[in-house]
N, C-alpha and C positions, 0 to 999 in steps of 0.2 A: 424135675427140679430146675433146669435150667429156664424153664419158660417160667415159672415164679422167679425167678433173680434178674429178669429180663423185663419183666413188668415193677422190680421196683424204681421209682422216680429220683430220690432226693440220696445221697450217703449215710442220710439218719435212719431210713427206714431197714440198712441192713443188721444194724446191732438187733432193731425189733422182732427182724423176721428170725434171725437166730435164738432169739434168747423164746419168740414161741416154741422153738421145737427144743431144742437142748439148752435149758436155764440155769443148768450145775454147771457146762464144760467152762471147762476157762479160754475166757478170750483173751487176756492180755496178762502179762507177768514181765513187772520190774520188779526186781532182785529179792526185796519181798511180798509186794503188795503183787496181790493176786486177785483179776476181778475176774468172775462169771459172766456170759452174756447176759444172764437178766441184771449185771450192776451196771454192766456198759449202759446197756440199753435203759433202765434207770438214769443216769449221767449224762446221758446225750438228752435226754429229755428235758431233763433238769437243765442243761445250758442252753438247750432250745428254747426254753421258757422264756427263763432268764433276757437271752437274746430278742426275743417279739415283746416282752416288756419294755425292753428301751430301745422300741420302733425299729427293727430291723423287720422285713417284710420279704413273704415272697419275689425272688428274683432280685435281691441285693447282694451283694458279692462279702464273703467271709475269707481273713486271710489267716493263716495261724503262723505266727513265730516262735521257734522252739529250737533249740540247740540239739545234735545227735552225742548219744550216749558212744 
């Protein structure tokens, strides 16, 4: 397993590789909202899209601003 997590590239490709094998466990839970890896990994797709629709491209830099709970 670790030489498959070793060959993933990019941060998006690990919701995917999780949600192939375990698509019910849950990956993330705030307080009630509770996703699966395969919603993660639906969601990162979906803002991946989103993001190459309005010209972000391989090797451009993404920053995220978020406040801690």
């Amino acid at each position: 397993m670790k030489s498959e997590l070793a060959e993933l590239d990019r941060i998006s490709d690990y919701p995917t590789y999780w949600a192939a094998r375990h698509p019910d466990r849950e990956a993330m839970v705030l307080g009630d909202l509770r996703w699966t890896y395969a919603d993660l990994a639906r969601y990162v797709d979906l803002y991946a899209r989103a993001l190459w629709a309005n010209g972000l491209r391989r090797g451009d830099r993404v920053a995220v601003l978020a406040t801690a709970r």
